[in-house]
C-alpha positions as CSV (number, residue, x, y, z in Angstrom):
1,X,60.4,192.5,127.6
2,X,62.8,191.9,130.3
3,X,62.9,188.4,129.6
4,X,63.1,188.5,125.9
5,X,66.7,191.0,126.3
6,X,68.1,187.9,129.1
7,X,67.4,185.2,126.5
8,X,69.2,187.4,123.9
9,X,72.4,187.7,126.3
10,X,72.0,184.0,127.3
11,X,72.3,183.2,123.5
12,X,75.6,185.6,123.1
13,X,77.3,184.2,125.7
14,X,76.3,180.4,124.7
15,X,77.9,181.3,121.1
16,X,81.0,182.8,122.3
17,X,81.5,179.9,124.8
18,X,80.9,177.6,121.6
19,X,83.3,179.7,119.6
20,X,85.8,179.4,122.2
21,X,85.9,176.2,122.8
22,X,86.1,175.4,118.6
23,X,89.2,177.4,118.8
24,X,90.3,175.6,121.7
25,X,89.5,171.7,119.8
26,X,91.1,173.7,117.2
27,X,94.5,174.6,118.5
28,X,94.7,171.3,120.2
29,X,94.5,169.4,116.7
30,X,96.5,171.5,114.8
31,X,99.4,170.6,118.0
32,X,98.9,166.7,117.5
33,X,101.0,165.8,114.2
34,X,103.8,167.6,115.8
35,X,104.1,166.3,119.2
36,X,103.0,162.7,117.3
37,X,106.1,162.7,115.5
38,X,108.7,165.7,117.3
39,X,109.7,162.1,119.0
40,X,112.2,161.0,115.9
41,X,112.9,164.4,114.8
42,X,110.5,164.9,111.9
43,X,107.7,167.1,111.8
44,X,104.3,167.3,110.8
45,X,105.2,169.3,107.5
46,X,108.2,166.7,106.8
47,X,105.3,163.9,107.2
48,X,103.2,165.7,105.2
49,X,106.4,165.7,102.4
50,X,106.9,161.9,102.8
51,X,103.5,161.0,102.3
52,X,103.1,163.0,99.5
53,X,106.4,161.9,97.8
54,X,105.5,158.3,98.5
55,X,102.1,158.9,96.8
56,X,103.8,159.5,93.7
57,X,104.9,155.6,93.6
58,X,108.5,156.3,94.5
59,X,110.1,154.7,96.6
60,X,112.2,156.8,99.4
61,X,115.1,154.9,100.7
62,X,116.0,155.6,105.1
63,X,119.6,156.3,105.7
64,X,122.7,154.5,104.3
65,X,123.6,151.1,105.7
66,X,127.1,149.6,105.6
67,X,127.3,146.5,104.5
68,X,130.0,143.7,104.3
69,X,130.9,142.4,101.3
70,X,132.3,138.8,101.2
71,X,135.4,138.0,100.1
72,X,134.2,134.9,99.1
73,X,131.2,134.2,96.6
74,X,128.6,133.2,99.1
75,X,125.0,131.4,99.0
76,X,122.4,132.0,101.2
77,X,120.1,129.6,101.0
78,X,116.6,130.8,102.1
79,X,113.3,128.6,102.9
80,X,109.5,129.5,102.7
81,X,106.3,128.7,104.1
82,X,107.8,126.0,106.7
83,X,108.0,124.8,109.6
84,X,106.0,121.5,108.2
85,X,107.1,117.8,108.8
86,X,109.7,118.7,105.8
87,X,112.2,120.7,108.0
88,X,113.4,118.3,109.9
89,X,115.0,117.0,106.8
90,X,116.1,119.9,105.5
91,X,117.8,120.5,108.6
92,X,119.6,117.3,108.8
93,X,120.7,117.7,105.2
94,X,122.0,120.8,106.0
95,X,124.0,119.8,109.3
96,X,125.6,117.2,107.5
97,X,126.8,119.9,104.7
98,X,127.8,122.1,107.3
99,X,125.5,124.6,106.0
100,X,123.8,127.5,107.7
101,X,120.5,128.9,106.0
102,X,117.5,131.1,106.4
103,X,114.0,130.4,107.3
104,X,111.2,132.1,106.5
105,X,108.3,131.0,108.8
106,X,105.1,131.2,108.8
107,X,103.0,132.2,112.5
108,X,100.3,129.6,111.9
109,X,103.0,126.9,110.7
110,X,105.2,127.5,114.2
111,X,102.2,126.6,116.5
112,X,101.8,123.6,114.8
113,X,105.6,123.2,115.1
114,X,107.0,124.5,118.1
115,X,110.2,122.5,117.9
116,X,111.0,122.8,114.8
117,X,110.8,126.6,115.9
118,X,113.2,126.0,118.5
119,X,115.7,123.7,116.5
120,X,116.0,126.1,113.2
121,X,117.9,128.6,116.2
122,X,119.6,126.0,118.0
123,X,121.5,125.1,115.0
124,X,122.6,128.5,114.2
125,X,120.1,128.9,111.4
126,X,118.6,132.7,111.1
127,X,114.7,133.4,111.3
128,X,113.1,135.7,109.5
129,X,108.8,136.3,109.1
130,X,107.1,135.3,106.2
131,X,103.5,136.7,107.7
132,X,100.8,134.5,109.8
133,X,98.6,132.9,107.1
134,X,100.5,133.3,103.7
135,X,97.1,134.7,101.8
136,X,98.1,137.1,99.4
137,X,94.0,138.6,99.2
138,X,94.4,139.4,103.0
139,X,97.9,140.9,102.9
140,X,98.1,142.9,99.8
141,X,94.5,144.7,100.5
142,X,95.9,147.1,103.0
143,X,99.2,147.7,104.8
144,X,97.3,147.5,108.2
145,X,96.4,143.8,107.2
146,X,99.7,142.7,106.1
147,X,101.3,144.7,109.4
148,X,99.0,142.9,112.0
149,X,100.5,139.5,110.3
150,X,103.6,140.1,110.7
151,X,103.0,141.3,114.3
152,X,100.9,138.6,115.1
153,X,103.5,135.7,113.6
154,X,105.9,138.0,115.5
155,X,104.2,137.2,119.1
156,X,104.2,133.8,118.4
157,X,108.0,133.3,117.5
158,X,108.6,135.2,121.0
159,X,106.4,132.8,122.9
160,X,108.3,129.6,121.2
161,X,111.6,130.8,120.9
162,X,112.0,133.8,122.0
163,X,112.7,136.1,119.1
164,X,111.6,138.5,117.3
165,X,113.1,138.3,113.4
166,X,113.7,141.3,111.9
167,X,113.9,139.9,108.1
168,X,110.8,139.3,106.7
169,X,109.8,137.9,103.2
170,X,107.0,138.7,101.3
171,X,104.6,135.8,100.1
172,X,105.3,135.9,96.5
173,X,108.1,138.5,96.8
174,X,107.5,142.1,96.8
175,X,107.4,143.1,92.7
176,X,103.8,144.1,92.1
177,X,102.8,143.3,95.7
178,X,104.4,146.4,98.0
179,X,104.2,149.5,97.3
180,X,106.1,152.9,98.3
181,X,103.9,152.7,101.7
182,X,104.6,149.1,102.6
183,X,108.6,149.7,102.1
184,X,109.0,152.7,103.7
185,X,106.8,151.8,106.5
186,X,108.6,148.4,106.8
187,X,111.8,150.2,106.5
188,X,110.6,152.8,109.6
189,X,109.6,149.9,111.7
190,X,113.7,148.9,111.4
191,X,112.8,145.1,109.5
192,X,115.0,144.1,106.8
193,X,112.7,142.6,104.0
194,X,114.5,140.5,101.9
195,X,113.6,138.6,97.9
196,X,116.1,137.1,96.3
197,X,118.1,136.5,93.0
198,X,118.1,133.0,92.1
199,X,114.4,131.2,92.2
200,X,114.6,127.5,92.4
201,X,110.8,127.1,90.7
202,X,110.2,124.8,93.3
203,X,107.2,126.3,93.8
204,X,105.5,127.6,90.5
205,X,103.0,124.8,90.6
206,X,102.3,121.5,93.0
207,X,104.9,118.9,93.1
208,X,107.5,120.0,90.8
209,X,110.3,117.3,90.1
210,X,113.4,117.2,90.9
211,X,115.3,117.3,88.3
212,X,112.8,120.4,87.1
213,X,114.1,122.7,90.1
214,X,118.0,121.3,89.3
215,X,118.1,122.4,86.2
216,X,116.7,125.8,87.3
217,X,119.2,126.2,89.7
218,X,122.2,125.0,87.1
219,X,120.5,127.7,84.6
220,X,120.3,130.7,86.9
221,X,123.2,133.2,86.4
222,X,126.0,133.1,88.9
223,X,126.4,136.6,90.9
224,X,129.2,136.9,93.8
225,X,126.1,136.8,96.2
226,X,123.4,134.3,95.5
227,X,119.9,134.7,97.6
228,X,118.4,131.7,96.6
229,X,114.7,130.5,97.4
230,X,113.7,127.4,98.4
231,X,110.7,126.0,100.0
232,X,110.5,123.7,102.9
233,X,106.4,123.8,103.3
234,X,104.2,120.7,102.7
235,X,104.3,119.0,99.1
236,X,108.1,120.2,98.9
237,X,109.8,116.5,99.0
238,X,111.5,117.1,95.4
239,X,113.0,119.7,97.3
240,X,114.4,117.6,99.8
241,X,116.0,115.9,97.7
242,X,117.6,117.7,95.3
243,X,119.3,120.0,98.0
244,X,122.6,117.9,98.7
245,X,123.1,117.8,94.9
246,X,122.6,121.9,94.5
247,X,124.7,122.5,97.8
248,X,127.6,120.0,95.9
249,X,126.8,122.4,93.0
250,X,127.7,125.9,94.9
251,X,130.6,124.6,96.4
252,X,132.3,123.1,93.2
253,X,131.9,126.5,92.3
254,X,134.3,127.9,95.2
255,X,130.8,129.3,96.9
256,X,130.5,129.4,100.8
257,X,127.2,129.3,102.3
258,X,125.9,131.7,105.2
259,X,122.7,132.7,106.6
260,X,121.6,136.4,106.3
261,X,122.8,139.0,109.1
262,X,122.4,142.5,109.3
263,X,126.1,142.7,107.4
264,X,124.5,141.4,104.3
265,X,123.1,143.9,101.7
266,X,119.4,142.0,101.0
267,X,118.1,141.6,97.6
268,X,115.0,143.5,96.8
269,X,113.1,144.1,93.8
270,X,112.1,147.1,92.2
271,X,108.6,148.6,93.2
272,X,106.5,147.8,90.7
273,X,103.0,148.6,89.2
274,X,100.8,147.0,92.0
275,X,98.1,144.3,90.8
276,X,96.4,145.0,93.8
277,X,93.6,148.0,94.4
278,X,94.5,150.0,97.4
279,X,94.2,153.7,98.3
280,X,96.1,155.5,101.7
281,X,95.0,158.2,102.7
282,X,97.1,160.7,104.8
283,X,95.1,159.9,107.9
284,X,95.4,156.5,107.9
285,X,99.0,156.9,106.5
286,X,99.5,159.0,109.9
287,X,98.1,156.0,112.1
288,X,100.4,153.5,110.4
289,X,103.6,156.0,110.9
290,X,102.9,156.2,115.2
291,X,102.1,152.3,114.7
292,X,105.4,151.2,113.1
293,X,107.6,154.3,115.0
294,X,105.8,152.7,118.5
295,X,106.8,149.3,117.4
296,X,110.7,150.8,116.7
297,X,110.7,151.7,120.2
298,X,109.5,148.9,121.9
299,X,111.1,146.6,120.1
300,X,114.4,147.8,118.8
301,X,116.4,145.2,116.2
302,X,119.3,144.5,117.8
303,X,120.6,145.1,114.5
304,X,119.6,148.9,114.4
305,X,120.3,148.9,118.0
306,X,124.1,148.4,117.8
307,X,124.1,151.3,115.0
308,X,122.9,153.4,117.4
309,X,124.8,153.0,120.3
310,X,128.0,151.7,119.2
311,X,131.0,154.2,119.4
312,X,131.9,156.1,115.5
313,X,135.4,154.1,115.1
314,X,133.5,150.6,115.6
315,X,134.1,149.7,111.9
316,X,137.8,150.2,112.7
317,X,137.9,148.1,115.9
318,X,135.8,145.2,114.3
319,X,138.3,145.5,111.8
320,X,141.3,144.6,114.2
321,X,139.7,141.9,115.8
322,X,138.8,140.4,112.4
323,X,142.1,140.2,111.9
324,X,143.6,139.2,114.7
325,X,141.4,136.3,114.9
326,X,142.4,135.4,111.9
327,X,146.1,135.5,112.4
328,X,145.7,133.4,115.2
329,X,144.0,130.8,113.5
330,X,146.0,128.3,111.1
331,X,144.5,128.3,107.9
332,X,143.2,125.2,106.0
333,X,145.7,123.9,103.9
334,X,146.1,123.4,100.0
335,X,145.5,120.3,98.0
336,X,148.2,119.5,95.5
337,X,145.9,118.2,93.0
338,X,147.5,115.4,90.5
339,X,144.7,116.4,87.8
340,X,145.6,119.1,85.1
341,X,143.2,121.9,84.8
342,X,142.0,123.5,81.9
343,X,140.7,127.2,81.5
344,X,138.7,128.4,78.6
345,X,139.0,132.3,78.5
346,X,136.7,131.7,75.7
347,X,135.6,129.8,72.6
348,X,138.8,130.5,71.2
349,X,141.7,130.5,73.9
350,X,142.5,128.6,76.5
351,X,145.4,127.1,78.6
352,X,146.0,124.1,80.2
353,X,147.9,123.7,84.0
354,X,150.0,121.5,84.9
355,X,149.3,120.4,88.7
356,X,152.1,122.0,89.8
357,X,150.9,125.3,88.3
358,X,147.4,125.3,90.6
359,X,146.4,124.2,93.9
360,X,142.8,123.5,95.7
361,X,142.0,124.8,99.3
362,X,138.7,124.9,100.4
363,X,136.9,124.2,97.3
364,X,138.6,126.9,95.7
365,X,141.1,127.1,92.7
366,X,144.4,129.2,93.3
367,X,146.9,130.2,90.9
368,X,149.6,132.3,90.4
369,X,148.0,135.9,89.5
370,X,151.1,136.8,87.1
371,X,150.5,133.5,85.2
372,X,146.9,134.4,84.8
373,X,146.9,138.0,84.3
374,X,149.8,137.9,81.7
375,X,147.6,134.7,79.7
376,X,144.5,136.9,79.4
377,X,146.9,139.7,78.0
378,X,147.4,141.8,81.0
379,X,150.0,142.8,83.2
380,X,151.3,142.5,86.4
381,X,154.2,145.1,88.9
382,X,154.8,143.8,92.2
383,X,155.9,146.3,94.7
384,X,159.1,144.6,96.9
385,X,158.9,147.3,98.9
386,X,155.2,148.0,99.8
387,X,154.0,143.9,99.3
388,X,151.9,145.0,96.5
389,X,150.7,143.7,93.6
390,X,149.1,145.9,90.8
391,X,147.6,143.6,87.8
392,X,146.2,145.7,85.3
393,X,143.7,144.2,82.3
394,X,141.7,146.4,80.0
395,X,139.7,149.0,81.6
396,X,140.4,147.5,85.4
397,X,143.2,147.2,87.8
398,X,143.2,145.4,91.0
399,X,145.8,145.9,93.9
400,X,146.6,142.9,96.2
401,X,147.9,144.1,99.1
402,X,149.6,141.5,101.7
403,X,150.4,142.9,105.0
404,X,146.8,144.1,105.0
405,X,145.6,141.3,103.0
406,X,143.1,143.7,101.3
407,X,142.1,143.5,98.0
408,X,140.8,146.9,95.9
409,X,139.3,146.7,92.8
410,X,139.1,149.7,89.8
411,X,137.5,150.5,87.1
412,X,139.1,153.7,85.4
413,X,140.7,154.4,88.2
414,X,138.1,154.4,90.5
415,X,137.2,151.9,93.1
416,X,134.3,149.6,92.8
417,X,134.9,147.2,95.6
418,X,137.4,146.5,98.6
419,X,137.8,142.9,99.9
420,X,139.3,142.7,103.9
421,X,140.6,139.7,104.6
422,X,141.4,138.4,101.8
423,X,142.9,134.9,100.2
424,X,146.0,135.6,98.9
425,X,149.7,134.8,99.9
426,X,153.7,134.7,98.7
427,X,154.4,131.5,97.8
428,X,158.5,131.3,96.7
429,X,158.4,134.9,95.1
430,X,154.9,134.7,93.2
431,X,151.5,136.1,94.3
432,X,149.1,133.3,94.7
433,X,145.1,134.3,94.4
434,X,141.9,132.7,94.4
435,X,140.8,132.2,90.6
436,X,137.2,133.3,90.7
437,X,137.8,136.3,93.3
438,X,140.0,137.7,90.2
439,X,137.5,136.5,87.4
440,X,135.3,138.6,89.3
441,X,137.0,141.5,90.0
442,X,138.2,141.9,86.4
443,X,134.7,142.0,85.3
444,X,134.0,138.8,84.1
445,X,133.0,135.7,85.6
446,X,133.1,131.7,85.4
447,X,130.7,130.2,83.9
448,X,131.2,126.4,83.8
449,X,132.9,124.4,86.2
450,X,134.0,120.6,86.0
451,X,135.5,118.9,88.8
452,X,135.5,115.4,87.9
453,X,137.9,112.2,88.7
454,X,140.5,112.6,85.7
455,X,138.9,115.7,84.6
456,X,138.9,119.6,86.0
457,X,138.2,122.6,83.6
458,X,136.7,125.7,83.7
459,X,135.2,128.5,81.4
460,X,134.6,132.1,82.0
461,X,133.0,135.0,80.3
462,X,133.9,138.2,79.7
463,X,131.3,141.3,78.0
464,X,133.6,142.9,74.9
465,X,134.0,146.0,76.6
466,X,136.1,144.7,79.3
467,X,138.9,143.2,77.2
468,X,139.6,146.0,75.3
469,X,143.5,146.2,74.4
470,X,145.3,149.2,76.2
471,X,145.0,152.6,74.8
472,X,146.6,155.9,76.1
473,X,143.3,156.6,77.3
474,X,142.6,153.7,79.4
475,X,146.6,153.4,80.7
476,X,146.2,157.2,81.8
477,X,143.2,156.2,84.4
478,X,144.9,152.5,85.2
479,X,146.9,152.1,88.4
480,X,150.4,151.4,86.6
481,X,150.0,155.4,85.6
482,X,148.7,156.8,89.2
483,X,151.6,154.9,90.8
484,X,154.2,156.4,88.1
């Protein structure tokens, strides 16, 4: 009997020892998600929020980003799948343009081209990731996949060159490929990924011709920032060589050619209805979250680094020194051209310049902006006392302002873009602009440009709404009615 009544207590106290320590492995799991993520501010319940949001196919966009828009139209030429024995071509093509681009390499492409690795860098080119093995099976099945590519290409650019790139490219561009999860958790690990805007079609099937991928180029619509993809893998040689006569092609346009920084806004598709079958779960969505965060904090971009730890007023000070370095630096000087230049403001107007009335610098037209702004129907107040020019046409205004040598441009009265460093100047009492910089800003843009021995002419485009004659309604919104 005795026996029978200790076995009994034996078994309460074994059960209350197991219900103790349940509560215990309890308590402790319930305290993970927060201390996982307390680190960066967000907690478990705000995880919990993301994931759900992002389950919904949305994407959720991190924090603002200021970025820099060119005064000039700019191309940034961008190229896939190399390093192959192709790059070293494309490279000298592009030295002897004085061209800087973008590469997109591949990890399993850099072993087996280590210096072509180092050279891309050494000539002031910009690297970015374009995963390890470029197979869209292995890298659209699961984040995790495409992540340990990018991670493992990553490791390998370090031990050639090392960097670590924090644009990356998509094989096959993002639309239909990324989802919610892959952007945001790209976006947490601080990389920049990056499609483009113009797609040369070099790539659409094996050995397209060159003259294929030109007229591609020639039929792609002209924005004031081109992204523009090109590949320099193997089987590319009709890329090769129709580079020189596309980077002729930009330039006769007035374009400038960069490679992409942290100051540049990246093009990006829209997330799209994915082809590919995938499910995240909120556990494994958790893992990936600590995964990319760690990776933030190990490896910061230098890029989000200076964000962080540069003073509030930087913008300001960057500002200054812009300036001043360019004040102290004597700037190219215009062409008198001995070739008249036609414009076509459309299929039924147009004017013809004398030489005297336009001048090249840089591979860009200038002209007088009163001339121009009065031909299209406009008008034009300079400001003696400010150094301002207001030209007003149809719903926009734009205000040139020298001493600061800013441009701002409106729409109704409000502004839609502001241009620092600017090209403009006073030449003998008239206001002297870049053509296409004005084109732009006044809505419209050029859309043919011939600048032939004996022959220069150019055409432009303008939607109906934007050269609407003046109305009360429009004047009272304009500039020439704020500034009266």
């Amino acid at each position: 009997m005795r026996f029978h009544v200790q076995h009994a207590a034996i078994k309460r106290k074994s059960f209350r020892l197991i219900m103790v320590m349940l509560l215990l492995v309890s308590l402790f799991l319930s305290a993970v998600p927060v201390r996982a993520t307390e680190g960066d501010g967000t907690s478990a319940k705000d995880e919990q929020e993301i994931y759900q949001k992002l389950k919904t196919g949305k994407r959720l966009q991190q924090e603002e980003k200021n970025y820099v828009t060119p005064e000039q139209p700019t191309v940034y030429l961008t190229f896939d799948d190399g390093p192959s024995k192709l790059t070293g071509k494309v490279l000298d093509i592009l030295e002897q343009e004085g061209v800087k681009a973008t590469f997109f390499a591949l990890g399993e492409q850099a072993k087996e081209y280590p210096d072509m690795m180092k050279r891309i860098l050494k000539d002031g080119h910009t690297l970015g990731n374009h995963s390890y093995n470029h197979v869209y099976k292995e890298l659209y099945s699961d984040f995790q996949t495409f992540w340990d590519q990018i991670q493992r290409s990553e490791e390998i650019f370090a031990d050639i060159a090392d960097t670590r790139p924090q644009f990356v490219r998509a094989p096959g561009g993002t639309y239909t490929n990324f989802d919610a999860y892959y952007y945001y958790l790209m976006d947490k690990a601080g990389y920049t990924v990056v499609d483009w805007n113009v797609d040369s079609g070099d790539s659409k099937r094996v050995h397209v011709p060159a003259n294929e991928i030109w007229q591609t180029v020639k039929d792609s619509p002209l924005e004031h920032e081109l992204t523009v993809l090109f590949h320099d893998g193997t089987g590319h040689e009709s890329t090769v060589e129709i580079l020189p006569k596309v980077i002729e092609y930009y330039k006769n346009l007035g374009y400038a050619f960069a490679p992409l920084t942290t100051d540049v806004k990246p093009k990006q598709f829209q997330v799209g209805k994915s082809k590919w079958s995938r499910n995240m779960s909120a556990a494994h969505f958790q893992q990936l979250w600590e995964e990319t965060k760690q990776y933030a904090t190990v490896h910061p971009h230098p890029g989000l680094q200076q964000v962080k730890e540069e003073p509030k007023n930087t913008d300001e000070q960057l500002g200054k020194q812009k300036v001043a370095a360019a004040e102290t630096e004597s700037p190219k000087a215009a062409i008198k051209p001995t070739v008249p230049l036609k414009i076509n403001f459309s299929q039924w107007s147009s004017v013809t310049l004398e030489p005297a009335q336009y001048q090249l610098r840089s591979n860009r037209i200038e002209l007088s902006l009163r001339f121009l702004i009065e031909k299209l129907g406009g008008n034009v107040q300079w400001q003696d006392k400010t150094k301002t020019a207001n030209a007003h046409y149809g719903i926009y205004d734009i205000q040139y302002d020298l001493p600061a040598r800013t441009i701002r441009a409106y729409a109704l009265g409000n502004n839609v873009a502001t241009y620092s460093l600017a090209d403009m100047e006073l030449q003998e009492g008239t206001m002297v602009v870049p053509l296409r910089k004005t084109i732009d800003s006044l809505g419209g843009r050029i859309t043919d440009t011939v600048m032939e021995e004996g022959r220069r002419e150019v055409a432009m485009a303008f939607r109906q709404f934007y050269i609407l004659k003046d109305n009360n309604s429009i004047l009272k919104n304009s500039l020439f009615a704020l500034a009266g």
